[in-house]
N, CA and C atoms as an extended XYZ file, in Angstrom:
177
Properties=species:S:1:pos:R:3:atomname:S:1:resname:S:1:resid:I:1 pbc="F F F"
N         2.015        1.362        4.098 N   UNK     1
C         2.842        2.551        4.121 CA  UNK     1
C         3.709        2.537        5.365 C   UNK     1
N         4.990        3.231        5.345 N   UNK     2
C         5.456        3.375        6.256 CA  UNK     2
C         5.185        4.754        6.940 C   UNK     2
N         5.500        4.869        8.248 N   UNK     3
C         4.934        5.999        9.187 CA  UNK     3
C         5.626        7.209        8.683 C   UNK     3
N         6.601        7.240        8.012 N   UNK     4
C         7.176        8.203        7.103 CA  UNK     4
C         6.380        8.601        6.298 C   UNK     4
N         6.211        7.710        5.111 N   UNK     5
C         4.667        7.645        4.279 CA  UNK     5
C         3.880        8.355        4.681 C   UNK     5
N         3.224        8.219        5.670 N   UNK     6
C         2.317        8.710        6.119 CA  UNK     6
C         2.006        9.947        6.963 C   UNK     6
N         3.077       10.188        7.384 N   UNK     7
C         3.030       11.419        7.802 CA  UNK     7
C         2.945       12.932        6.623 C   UNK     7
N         4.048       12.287        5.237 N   UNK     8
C         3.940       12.917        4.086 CA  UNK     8
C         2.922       13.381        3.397 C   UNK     8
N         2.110       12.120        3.599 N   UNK     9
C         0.938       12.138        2.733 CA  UNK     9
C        -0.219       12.490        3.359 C   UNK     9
N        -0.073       12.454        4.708 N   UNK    10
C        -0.987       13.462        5.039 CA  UNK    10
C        -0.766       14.870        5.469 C   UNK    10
N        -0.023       15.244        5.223 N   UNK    11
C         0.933       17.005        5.858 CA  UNK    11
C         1.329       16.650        6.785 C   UNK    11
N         1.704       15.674        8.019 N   UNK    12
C         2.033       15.386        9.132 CA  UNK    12
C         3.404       16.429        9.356 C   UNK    12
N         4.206       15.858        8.339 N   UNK    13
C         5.668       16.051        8.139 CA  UNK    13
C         5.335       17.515        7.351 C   UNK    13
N         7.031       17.950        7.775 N   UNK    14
C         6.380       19.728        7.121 CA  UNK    14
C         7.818       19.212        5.980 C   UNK    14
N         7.929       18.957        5.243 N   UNK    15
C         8.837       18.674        3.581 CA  UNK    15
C         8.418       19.201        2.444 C   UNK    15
N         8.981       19.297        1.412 N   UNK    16
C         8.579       19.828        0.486 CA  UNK    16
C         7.995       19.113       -0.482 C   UNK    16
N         6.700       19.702       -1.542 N   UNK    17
C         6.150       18.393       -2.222 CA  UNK    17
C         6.940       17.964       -2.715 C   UNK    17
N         8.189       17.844       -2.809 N   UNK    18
C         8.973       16.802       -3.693 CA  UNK    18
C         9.139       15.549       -3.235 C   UNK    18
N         8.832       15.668       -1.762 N   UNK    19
C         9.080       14.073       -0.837 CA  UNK    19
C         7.803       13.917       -0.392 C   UNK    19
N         6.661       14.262       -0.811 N   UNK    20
C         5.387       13.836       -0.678 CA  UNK    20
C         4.911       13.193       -2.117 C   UNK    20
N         5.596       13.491       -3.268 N   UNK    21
C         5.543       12.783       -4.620 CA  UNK    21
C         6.307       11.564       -4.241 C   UNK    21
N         7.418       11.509       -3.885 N   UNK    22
C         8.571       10.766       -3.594 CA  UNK    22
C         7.770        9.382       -2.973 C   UNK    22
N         6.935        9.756       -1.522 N   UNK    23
C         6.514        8.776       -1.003 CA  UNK    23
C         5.175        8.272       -2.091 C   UNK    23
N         4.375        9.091       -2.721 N   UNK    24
C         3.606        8.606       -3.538 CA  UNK    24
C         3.937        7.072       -4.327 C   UNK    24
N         4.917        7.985       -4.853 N   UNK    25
C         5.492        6.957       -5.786 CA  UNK    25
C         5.602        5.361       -5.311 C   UNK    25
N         6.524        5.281       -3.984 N   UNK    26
C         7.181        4.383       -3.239 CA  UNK    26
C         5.806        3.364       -2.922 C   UNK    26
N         4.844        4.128       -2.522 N   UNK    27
C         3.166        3.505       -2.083 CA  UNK    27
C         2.633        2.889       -3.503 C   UNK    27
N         2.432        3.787       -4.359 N   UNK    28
C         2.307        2.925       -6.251 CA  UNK    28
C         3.038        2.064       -6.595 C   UNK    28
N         4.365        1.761       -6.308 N   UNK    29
C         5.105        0.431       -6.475 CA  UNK    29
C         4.815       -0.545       -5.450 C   UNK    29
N         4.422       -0.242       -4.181 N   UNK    30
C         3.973       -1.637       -3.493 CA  UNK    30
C         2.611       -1.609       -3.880 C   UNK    30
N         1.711       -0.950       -4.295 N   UNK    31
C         0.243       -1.381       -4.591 CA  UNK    31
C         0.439       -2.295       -6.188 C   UNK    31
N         0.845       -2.125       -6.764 N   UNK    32
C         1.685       -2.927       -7.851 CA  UNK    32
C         2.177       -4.288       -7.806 C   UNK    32
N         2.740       -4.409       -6.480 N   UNK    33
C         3.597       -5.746       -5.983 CA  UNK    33
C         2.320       -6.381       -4.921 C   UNK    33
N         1.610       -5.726       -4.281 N   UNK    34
C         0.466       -5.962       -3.234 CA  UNK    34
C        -0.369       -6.983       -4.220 C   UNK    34
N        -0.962       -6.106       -5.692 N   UNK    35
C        -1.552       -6.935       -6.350 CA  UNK    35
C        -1.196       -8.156       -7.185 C   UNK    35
N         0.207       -8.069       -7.710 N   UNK    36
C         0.816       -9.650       -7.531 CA  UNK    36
C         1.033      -10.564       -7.013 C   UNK    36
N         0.943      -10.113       -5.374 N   UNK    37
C         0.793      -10.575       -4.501 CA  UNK    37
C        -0.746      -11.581       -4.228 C   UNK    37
N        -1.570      -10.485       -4.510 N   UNK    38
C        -3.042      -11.211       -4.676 CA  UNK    38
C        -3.846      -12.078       -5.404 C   UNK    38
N        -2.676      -12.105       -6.727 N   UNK    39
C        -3.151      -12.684       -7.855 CA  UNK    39
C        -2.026      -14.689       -7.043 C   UNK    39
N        -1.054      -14.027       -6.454 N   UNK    40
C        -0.427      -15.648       -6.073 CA  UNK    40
C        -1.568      -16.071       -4.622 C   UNK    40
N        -1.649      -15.530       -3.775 N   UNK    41
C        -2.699      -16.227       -2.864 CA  UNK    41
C        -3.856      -16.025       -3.105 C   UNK    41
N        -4.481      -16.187       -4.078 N   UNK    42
C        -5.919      -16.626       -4.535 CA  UNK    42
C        -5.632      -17.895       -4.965 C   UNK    42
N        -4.431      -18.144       -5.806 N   UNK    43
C        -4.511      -19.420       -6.330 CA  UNK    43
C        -3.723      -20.381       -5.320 C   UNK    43
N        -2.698      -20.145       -4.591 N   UNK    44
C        -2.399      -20.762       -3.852 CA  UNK    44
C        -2.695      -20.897       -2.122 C   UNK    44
N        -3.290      -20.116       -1.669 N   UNK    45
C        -3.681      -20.028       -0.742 CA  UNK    45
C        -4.743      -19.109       -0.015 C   UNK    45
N        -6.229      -19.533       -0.580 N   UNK    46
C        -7.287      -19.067       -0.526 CA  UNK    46
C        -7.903      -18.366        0.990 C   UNK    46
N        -7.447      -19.023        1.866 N   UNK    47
C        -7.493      -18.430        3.416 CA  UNK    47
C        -6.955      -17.068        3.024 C   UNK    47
N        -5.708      -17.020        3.000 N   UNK    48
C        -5.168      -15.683        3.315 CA  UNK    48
C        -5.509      -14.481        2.242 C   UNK    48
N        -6.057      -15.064        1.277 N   UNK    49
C        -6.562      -14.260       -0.284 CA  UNK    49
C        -7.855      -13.733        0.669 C   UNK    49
N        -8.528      -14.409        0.978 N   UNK    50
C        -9.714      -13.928        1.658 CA  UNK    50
C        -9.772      -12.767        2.931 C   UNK    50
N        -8.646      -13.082        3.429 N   UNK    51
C        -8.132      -12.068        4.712 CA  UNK    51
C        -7.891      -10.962        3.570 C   UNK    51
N        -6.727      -11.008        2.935 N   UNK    52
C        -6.677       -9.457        2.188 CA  UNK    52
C        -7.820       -8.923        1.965 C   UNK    52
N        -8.553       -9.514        1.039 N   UNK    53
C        -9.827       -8.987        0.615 CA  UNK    53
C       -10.600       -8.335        2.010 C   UNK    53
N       -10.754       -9.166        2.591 N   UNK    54
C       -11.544       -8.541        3.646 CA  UNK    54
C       -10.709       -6.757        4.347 C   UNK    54
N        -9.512       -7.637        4.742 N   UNK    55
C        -9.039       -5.777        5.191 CA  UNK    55
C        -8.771       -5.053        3.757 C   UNK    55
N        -8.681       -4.756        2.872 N   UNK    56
C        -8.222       -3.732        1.754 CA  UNK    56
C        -9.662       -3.611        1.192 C   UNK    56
N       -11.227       -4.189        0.770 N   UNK    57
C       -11.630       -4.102        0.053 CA  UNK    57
C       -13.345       -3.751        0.968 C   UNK    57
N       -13.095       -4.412        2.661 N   UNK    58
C       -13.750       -3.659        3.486 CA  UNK    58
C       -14.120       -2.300        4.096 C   UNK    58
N       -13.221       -1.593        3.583 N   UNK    59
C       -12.964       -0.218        4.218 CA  UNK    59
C       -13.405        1.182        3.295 C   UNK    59
């Protein structure tokens, strides 16, 4: 997320829910692309498949 993102999505930022959907959204299209992402370095590059896993699936 970006610090924008995040300020939204957590009330940080005082906006209206229309730009707290807005950033939703923006976060669901990279979790989308994140996991295409995961599906190419598992097969091609198992080091760094393993790093993701560890930070996204540790927490």
């Amino acid at each position: 997320m970006t610090a924008t993102d995040r300020e939204r999505i957590t009330g940080e930022a005082d906006v209206p829910d229309s730009k707290r959907y807005e950033a939703a959204s923006r976060i669901r299209k990279r979790i989308e692309e994140l996991e295409q992402d995961a599906e190419i370095l598992e097969e091609y590059h198992p080091g760094l498949y393993k790093e993701l896993r560890e930070a996204v699936c540790d927490k």
